[in-house]
Gaussian input, Z-matrix of N, CA and C with variables (Angstrom, degrees):
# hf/3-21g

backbone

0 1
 N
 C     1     B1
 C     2     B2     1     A1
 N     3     B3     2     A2     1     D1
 C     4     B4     3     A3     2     D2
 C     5     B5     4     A4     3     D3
 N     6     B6     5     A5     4     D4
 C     7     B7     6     A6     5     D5
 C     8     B8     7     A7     6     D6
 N     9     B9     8     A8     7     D7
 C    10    B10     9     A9     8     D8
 C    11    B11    10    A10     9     D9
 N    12    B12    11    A11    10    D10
 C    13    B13    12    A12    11    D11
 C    14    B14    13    A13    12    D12
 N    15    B15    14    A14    13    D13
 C    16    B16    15    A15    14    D14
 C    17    B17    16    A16    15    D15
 N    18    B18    17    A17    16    D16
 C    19    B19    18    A18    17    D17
 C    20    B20    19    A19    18    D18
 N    21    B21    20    A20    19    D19
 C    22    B22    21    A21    20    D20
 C    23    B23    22    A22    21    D21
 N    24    B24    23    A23    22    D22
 C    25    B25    24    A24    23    D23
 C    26    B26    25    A25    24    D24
 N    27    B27    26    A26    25    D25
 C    28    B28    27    A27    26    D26
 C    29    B29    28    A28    27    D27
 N    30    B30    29    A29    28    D28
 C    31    B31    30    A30    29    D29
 C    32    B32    31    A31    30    D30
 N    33    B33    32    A32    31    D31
 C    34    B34    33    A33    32    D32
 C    35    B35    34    A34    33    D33
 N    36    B36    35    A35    34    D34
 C    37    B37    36    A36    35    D35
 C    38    B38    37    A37    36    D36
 N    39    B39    38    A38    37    D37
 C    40    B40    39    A39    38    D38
 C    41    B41    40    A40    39    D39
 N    42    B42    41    A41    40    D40
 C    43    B43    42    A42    41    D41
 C    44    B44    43    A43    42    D42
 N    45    B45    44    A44    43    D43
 C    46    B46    45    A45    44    D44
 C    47    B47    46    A46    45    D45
 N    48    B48    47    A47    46    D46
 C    49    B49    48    A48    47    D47
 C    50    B50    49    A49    48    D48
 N    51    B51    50    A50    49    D49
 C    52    B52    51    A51    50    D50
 C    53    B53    52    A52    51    D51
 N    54    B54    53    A53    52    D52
 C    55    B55    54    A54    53    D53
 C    56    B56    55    A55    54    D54
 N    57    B57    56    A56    55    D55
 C    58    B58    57    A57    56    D56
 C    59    B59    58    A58    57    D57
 N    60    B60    59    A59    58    D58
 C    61    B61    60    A60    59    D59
 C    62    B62    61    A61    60    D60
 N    63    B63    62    A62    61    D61
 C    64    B64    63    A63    62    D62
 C    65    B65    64    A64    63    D63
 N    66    B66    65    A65    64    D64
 C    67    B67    66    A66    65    D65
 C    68    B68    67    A67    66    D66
 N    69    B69    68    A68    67    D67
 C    70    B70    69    A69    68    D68
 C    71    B71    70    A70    69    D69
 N    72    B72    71    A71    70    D70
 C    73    B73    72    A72    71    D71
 C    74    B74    73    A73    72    D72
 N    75    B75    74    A74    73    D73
 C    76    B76    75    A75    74    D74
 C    77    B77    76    A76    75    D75
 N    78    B78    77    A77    76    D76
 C    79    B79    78    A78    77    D77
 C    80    B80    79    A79    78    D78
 N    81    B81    80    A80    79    D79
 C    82    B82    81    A81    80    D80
 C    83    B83    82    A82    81    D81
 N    84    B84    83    A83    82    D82
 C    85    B85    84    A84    83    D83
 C    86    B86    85    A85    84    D84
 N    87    B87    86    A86    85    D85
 C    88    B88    87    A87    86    D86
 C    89    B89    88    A88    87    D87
 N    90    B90    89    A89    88    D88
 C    91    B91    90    A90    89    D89
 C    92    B92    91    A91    90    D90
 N    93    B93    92    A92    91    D91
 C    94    B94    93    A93    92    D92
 C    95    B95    94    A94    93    D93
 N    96    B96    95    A95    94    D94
 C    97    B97    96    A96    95    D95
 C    98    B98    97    A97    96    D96
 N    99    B99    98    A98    97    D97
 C   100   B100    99    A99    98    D98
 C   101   B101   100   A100    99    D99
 N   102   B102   101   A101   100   D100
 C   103   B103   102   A102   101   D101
 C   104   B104   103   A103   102   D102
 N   105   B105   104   A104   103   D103
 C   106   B106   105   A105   104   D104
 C   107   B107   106   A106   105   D105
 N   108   B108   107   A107   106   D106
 C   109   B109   108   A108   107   D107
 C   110   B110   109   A109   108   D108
 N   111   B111   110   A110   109   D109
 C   112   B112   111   A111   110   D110
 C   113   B113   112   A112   111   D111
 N   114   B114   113   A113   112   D112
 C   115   B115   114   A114   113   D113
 C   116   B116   115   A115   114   D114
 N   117   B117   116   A116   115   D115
 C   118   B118   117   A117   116   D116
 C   119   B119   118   A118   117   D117
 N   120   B120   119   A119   118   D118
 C   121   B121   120   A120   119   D119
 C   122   B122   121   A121   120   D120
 N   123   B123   122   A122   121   D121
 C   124   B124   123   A123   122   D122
 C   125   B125   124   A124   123   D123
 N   126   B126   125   A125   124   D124
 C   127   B127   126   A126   125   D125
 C   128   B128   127   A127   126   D126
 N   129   B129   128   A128   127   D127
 C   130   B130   129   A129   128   D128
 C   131   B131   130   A130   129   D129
 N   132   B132   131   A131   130   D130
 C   133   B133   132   A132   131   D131
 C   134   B134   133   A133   132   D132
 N   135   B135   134   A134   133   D133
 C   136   B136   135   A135   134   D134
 C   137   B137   136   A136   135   D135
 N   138   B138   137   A137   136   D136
 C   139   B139   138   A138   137   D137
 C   140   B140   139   A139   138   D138
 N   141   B141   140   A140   139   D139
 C   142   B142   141   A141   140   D140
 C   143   B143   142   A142   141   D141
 N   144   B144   143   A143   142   D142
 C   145   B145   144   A144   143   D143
 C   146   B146   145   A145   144   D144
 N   147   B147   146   A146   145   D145
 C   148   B148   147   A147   146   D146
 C   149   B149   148   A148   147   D147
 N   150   B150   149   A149   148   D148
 C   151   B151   150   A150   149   D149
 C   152   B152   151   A151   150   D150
 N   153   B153   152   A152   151   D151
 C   154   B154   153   A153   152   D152
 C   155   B155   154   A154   153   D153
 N   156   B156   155   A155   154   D154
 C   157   B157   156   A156   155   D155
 C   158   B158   157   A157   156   D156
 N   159   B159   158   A158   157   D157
 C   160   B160   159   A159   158   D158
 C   161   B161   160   A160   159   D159
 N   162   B162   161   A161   160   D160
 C   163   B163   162   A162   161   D161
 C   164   B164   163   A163   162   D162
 N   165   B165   164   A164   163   D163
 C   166   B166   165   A165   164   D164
 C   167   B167   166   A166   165   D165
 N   168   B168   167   A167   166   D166
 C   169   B169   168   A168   167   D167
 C   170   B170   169   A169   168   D168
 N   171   B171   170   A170   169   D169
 C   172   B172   171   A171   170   D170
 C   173   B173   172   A172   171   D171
 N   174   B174   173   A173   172   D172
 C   175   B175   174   A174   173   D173
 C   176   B176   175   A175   174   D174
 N   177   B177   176   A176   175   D175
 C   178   B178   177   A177   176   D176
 C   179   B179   178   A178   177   D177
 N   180   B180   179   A179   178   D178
 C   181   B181   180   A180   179   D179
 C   182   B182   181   A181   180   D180
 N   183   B183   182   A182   181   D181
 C   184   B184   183   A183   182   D182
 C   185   B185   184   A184   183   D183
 N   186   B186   185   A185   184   D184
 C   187   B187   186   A186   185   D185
 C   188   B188   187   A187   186   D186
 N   189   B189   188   A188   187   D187
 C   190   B190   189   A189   188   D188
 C   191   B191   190   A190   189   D189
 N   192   B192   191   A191   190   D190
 C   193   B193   192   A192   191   D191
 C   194   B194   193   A193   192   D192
 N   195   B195   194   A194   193   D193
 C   196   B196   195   A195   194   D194
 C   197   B197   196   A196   195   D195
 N   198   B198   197   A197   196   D196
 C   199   B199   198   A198   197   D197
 C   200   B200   199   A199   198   D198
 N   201   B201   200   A200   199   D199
 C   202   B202   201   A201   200   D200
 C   203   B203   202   A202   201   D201
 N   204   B204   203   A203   202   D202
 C   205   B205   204   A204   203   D203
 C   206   B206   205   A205   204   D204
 N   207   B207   206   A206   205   D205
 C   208   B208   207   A207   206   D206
 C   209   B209   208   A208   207   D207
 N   210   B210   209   A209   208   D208
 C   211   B211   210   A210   209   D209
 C   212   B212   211   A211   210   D210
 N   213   B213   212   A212   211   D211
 C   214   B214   213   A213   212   D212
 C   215   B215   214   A214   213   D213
 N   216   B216   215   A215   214   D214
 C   217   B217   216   A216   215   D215
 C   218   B218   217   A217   216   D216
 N   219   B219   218   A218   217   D217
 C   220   B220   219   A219   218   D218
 C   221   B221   220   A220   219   D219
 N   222   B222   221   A221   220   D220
 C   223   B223   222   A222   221   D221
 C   224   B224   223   A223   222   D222
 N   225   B225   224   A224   223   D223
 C   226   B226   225   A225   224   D224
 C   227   B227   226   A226   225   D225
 N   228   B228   227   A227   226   D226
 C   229   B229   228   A228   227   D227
 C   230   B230   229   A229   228   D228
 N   231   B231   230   A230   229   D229
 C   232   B232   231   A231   230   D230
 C   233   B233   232   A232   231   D231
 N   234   B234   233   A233   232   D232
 C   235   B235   234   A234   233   D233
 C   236   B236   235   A235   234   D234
 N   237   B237   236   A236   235   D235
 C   238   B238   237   A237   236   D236
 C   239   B239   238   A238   237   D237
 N   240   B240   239   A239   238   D238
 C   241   B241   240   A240   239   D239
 C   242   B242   241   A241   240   D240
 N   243   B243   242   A242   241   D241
 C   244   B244   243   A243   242   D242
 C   245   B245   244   A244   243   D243
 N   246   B246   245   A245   244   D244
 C   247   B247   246   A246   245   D245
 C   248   B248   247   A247   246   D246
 N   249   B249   248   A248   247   D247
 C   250   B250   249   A249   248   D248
 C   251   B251   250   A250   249   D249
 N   252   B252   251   A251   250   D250
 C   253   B253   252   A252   251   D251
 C   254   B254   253   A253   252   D252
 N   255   B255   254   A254   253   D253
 C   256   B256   255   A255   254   D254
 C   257   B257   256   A256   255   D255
 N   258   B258   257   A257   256   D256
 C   259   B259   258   A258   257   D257
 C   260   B260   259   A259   258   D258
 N   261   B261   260   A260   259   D259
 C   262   B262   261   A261   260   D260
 C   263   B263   262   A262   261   D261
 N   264   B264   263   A263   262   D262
 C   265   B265   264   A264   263   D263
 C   266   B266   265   A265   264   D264

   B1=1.4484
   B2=1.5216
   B3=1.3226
   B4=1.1086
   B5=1.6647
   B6=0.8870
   B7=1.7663
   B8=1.3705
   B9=1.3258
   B10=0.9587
   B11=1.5376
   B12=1.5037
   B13=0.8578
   B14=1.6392
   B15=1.4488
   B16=2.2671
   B17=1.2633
   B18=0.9496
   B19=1.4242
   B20=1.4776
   B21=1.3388
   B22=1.7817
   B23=1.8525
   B24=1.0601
   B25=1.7031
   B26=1.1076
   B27=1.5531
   B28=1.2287
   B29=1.6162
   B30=1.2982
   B31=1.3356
   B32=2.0587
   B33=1.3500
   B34=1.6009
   B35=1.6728
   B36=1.8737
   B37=1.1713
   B38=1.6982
   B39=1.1522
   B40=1.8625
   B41=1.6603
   B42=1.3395
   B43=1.2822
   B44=0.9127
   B45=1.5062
   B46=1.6760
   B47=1.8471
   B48=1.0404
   B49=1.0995
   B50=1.3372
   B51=1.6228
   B52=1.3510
   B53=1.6102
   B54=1.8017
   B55=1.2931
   B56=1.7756
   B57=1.2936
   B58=1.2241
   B59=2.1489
   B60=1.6358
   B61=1.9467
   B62=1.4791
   B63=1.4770
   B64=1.4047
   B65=2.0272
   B66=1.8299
   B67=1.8355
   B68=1.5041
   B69=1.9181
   B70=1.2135
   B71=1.8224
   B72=0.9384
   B73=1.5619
   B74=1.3555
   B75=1.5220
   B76=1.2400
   B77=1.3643
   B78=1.7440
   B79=1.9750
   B80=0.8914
   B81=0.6552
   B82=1.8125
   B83=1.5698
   B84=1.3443
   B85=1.7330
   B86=2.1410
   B87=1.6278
   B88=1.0427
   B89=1.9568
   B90=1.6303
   B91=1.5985
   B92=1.3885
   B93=1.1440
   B94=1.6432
   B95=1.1171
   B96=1.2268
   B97=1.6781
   B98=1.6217
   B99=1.2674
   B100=1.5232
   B101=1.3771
   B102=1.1112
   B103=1.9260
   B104=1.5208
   B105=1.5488
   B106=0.9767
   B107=1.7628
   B108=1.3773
   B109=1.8793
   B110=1.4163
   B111=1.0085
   B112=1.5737
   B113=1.7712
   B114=1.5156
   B115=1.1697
   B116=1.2287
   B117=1.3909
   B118=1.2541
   B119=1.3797
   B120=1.8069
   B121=1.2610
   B122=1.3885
   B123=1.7541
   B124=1.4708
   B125=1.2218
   B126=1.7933
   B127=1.3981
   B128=1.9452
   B129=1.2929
   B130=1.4290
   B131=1.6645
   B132=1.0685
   B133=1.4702
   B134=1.6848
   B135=2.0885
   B136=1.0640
   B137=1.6887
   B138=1.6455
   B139=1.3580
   B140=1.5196
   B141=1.3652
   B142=1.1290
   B143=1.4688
   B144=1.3659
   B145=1.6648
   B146=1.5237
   B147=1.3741
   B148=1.6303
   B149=1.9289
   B150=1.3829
   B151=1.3815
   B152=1.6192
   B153=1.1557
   B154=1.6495
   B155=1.1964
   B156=1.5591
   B157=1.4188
   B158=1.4671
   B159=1.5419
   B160=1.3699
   B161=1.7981
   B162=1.0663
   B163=2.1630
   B164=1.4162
   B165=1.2211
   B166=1.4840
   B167=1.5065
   B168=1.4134
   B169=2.0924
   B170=2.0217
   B171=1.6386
   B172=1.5190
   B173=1.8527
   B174=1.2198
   B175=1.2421
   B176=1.4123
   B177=1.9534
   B178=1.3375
   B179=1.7065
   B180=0.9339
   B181=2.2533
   B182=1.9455
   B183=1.5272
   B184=1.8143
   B185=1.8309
   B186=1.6123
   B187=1.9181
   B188=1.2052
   B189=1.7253
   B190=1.1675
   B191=1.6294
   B192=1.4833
   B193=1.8083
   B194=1.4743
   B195=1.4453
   B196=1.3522
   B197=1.5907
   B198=0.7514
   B199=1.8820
   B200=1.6427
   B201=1.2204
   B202=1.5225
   B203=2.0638
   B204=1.3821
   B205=1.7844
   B206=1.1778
   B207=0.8251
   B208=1.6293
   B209=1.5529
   B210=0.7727
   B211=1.6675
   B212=1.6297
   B213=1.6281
   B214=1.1181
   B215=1.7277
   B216=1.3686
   B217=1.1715
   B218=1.1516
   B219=1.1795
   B220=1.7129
   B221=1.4980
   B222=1.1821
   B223=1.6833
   B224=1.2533
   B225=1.5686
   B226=1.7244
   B227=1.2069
   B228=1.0697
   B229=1.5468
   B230=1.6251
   B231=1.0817
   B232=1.1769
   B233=1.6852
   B234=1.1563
   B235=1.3524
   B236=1.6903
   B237=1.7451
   B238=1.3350
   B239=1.2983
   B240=1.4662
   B241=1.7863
   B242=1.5021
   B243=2.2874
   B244=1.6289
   B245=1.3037
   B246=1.5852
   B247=1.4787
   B248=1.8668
   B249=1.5518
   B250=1.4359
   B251=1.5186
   B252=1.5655
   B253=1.2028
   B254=1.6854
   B255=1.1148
   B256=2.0425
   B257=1.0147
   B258=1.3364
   B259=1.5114
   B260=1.6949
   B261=1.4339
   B262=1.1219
   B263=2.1607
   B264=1.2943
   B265=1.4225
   B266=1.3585
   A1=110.66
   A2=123.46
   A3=151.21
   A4=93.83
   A5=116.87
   A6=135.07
   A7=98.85
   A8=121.98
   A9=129.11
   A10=130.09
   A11=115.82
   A12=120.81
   A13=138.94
   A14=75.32
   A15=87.08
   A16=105.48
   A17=123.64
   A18=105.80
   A19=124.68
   A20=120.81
   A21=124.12
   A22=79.89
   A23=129.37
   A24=97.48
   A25=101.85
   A26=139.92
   A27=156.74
   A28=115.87
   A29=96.61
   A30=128.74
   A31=103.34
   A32=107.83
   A33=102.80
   A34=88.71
   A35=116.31
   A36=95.14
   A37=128.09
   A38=103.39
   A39=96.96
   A40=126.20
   A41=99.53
   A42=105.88
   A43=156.50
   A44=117.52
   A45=138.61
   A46=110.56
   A47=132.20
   A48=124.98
   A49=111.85
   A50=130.04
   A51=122.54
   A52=113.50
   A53=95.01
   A54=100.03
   A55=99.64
   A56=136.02
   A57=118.31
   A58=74.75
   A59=78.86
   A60=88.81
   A61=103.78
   A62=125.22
   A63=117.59
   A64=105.35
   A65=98.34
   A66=115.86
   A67=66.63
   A68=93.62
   A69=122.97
   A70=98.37
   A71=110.88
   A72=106.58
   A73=130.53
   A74=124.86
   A75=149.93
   A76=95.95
   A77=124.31
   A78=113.12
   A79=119.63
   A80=120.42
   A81=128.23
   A82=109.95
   A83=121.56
   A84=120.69
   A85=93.99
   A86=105.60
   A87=80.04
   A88=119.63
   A89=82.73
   A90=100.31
   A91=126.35
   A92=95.18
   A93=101.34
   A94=124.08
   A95=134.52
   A96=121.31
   A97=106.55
   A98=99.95
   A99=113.93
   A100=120.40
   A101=132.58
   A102=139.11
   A103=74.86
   A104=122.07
   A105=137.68
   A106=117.32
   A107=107.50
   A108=108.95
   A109=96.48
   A110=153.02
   A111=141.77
   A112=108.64
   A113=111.13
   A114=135.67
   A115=131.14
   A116=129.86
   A117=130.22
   A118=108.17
   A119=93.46
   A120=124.03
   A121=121.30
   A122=99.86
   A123=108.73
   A124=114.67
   A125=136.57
   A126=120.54
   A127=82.55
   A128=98.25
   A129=126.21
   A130=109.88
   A131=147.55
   A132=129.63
   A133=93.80
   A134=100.31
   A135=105.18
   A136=101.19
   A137=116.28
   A138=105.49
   A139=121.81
   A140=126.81
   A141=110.74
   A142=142.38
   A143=92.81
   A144=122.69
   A145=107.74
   A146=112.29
   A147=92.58
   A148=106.25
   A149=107.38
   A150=122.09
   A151=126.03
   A152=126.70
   A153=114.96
   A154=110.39
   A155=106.59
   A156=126.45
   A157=108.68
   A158=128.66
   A159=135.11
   A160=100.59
   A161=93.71
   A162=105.83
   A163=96.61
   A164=145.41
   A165=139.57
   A166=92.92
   A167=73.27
   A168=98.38
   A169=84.77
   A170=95.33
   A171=125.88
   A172=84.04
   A173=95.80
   A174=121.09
   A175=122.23
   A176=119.11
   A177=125.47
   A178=82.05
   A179=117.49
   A180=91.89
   A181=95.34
   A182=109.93
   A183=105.70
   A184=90.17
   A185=111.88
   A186=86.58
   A187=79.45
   A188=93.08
   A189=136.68
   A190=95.37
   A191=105.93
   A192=105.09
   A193=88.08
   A194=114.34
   A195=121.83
   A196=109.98
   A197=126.34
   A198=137.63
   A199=104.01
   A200=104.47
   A201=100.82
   A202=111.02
   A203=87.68
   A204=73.78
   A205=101.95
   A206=152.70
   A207=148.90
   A208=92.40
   A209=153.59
   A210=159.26
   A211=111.15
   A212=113.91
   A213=109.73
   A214=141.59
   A215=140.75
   A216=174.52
   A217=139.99
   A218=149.65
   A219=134.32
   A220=106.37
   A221=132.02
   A222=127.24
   A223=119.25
   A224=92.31
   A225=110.75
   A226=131.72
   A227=125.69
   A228=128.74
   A229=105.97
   A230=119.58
   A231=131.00
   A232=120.75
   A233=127.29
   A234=121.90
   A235=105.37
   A236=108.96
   A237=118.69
   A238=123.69
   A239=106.00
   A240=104.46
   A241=108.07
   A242=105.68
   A243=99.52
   A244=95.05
   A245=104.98
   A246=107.84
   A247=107.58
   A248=105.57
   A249=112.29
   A250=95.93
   A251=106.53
   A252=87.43
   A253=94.86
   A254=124.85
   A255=133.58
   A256=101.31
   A257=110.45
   A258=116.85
   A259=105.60
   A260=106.92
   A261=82.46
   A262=98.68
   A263=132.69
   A264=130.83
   A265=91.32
   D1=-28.08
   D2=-175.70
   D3=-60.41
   D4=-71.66
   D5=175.95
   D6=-34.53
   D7=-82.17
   D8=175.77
   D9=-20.75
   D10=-62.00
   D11=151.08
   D12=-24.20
   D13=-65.42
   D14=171.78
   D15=-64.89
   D16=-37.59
   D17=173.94
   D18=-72.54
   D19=-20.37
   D20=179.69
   D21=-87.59
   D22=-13.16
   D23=179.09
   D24=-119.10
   D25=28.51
   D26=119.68
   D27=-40.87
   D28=-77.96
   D29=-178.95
   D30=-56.69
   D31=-11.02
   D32=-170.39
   D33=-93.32
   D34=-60.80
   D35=-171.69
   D36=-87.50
   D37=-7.63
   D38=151.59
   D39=-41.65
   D40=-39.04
   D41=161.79
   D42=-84.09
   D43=-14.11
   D44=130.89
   D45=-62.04
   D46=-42.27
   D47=-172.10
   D48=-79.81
   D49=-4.29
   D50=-178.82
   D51=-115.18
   D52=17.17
   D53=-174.24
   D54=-92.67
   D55=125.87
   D56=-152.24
   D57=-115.67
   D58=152.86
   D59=-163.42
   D60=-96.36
   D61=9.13
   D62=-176.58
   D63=-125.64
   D64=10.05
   D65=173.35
   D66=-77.40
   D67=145.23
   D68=155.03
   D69=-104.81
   D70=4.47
   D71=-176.18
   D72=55.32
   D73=21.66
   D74=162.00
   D75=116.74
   D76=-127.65
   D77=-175.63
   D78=-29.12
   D79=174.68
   D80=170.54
   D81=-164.16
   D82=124.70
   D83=-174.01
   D84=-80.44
   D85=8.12
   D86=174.80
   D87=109.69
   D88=-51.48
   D89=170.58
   D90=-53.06
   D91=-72.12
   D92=-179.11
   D93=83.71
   D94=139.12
   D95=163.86
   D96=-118.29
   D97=-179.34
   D98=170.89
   D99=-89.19
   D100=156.31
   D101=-165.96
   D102=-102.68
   D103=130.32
   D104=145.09
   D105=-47.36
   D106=122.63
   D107=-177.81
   D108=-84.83
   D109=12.46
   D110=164.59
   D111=-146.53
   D112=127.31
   D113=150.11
   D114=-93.97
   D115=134.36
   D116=160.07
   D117=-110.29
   D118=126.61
   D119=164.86
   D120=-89.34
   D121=116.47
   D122=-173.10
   D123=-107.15
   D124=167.92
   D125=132.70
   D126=169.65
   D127=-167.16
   D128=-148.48
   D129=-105.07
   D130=93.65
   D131=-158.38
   D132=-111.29
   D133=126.18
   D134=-168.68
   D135=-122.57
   D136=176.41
   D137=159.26
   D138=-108.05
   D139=-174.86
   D140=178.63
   D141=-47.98
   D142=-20.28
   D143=173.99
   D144=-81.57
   D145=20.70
   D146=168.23
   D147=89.16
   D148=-63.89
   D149=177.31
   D150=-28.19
   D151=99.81
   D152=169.87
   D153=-66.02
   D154=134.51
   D155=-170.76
   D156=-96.50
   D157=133.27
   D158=-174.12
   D159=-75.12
   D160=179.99
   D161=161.71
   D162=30.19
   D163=70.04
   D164=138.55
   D165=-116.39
   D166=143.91
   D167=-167.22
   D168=-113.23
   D169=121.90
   D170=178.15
   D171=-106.74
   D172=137.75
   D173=163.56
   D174=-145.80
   D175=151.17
   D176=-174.14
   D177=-97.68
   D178=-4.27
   D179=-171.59
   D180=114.26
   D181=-40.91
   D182=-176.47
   D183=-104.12
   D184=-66.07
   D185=-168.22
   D186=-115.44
   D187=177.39
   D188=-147.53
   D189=-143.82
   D190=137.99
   D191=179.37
   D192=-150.01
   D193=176.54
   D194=-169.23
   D195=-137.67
   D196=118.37
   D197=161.29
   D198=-9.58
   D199=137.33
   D200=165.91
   D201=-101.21
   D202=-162.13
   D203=-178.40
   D204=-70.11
   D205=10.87
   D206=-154.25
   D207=-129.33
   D208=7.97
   D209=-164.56
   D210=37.84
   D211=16.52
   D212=161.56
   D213=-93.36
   D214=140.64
   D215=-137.72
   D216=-118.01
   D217=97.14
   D218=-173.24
   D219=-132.86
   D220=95.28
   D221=161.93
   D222=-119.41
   D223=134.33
   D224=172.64
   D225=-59.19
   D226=107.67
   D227=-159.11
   D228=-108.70
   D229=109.23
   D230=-174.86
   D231=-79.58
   D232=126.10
   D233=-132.61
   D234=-125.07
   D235=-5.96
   D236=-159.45
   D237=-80.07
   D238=-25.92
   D239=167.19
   D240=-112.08
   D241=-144.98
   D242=-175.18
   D243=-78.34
   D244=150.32
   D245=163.58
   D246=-123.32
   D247=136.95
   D248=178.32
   D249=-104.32
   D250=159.59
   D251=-173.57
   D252=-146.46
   D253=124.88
   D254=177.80
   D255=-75.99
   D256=169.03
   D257=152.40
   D258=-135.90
   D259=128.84
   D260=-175.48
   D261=-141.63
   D262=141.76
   D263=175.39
   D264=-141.23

């Protein structure tokens, strides 16, 4: 389940990181906005049993945060330069 996981938070920041902040994404009224420089990456870390797991330390590669009893998580993922990204369980 663990696997799993890394991979949906694989799969989360590939997808912030391939959003490039100067695509107008074809029309454009012109406006434009800015790509937010910080994300928070959220979600629930469970085991195969369904169960959210306490004390697992989620990391981007710079911080590191830890599960609460609830197997939930929130880290700021900073979005402003290159980012490489592992996967690792």
């Amino acid at each position: 389940m663990i696997k799993r996981f890394s991979i949906y938070l694989l799969l989360a920041l590939l997808a912030f990181v391939s959003c490039n902040p100067e695509d107008k994404g074809g029309e454009s009224d012109g406006g434009g906005s800015k790509f937010p420089k910080n994300w928070t990456v959220n979600g629930t870390v469970k085991g195969d049993d369904g169960k959210p797991i306490a004390d697992v330390v989620v990391s981007d590669g710079l911080t590191c945060v830890k599960t609460d009893s609830k197997g939930y998580y929130a880290l700021e993922v900073d979005l402003s330069g290159d980012l490489q990204t592992t996967l690792q369980y």
